[in-house]
C-alpha positions in Angstrom: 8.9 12.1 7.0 5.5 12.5 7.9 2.8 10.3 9.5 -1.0 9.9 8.7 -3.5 8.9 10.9 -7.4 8.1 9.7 -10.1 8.8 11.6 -13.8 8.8 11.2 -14.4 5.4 9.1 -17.9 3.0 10.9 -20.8 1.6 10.2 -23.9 3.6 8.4 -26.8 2.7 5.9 -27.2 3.0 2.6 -27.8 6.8 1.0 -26.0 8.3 4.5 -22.9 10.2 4.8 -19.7 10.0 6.7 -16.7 12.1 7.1 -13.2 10.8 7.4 -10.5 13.0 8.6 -6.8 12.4 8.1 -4.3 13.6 10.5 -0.6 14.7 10.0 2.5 14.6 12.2 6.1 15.4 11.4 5.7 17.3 8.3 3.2 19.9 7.7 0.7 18.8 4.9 1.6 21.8 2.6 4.5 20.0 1.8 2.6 17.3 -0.1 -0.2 16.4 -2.1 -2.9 14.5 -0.7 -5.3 11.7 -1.5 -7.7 9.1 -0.8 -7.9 5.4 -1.9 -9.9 2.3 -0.3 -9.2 -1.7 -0.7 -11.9 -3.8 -0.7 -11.4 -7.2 0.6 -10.2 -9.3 -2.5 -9.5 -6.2 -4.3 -6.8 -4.0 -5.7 -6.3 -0.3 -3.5 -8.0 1.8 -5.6 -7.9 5.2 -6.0 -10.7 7.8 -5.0 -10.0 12.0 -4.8 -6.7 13.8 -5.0 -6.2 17.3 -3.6 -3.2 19.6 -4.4 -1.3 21.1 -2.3 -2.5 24.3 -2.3 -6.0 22.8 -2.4 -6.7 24.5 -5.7 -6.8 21.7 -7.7 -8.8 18.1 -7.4 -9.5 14.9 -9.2 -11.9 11.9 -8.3 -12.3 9.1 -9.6 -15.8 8.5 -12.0 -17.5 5.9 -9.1 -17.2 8.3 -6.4 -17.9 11.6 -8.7 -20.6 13.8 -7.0 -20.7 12.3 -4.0 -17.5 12.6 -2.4 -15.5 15.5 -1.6 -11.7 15.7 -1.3 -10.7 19.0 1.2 -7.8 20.0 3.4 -7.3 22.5 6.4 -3.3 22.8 6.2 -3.4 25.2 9.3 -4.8 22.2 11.1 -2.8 20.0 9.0 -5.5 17.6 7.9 -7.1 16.3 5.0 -10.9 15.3 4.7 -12.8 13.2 2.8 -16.8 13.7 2.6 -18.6 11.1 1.1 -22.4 11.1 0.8 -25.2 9.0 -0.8 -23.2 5.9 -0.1 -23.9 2.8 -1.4 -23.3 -1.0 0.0 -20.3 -1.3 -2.6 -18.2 1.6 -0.8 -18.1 -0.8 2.1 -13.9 -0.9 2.3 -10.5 -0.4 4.2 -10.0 3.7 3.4 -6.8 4.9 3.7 -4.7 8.7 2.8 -2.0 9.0 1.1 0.9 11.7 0.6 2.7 12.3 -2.4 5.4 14.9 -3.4 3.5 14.7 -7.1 -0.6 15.3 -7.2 -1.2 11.9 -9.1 -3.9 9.4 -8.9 -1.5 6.2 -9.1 -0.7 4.0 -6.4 3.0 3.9 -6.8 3.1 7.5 -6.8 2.3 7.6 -3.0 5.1 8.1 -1.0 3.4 7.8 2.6 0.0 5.7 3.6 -1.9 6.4 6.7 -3.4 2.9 8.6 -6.7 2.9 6.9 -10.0 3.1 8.3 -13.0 0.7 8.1 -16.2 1.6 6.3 -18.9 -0.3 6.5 -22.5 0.8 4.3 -25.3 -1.8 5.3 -28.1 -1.9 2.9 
């Protein structure tokens, strides 16, 4: 089993940048595929970069395209996610997620961090 922490999340104006950081314990990360999703209030979790377990591979999802980057350091067994040029509509609850399957769906997540707030004023 393995145990995700998010870090990083706060409050920043429109067109800066923020990194969030996502912590493992119990399992290193190389065991699993990683991603991101947020959940605006009112709104379904949606999903946002994937990385593979290697790292070799990515996928984002088309709103976040460009300006976010999905990475991982498995030596220090964290994932990061840096997101740039955001916008008042990324304001969310972001959360990482582990899978045994690099996949962009929901249900294919078998362990979810807490979730950290971002807020982008405009």
């Amino acid at each position: 089993q393995v145990q995700l922490v998010e870090s990083g999340g706060g409050l920043v104006q429109a067109g800066g940048s923020l990194r969030l950081s996502c912590a493992a314990s119990g399992r290193t990360l190389d065991n699993y595929s990683m991603a991101w999703f947020r959940q605006a209030p009112g709104k379904e979790r949606a999903f946002l970069a994937a990385i593979s377990r290697s790292g070799i591979s990515t996928n984002y999802a088309d709103s976040v395209k460009g300006r976010f980057t999905i990475s991982r350091d498995n030596a220090k067994n964290t994932v990061y996610l840096q997101m740039s040029s955001l916008k008042p509509e990324d304001t969310a609850v972001y959360f990482c997620a582990a899978s045994n399957i690099f996949s962009a769906r929901v249900d294919y997540m078998g362990y979810w961090g807490q979730g950290t707030q971002v807020t982008v004023s405009s």
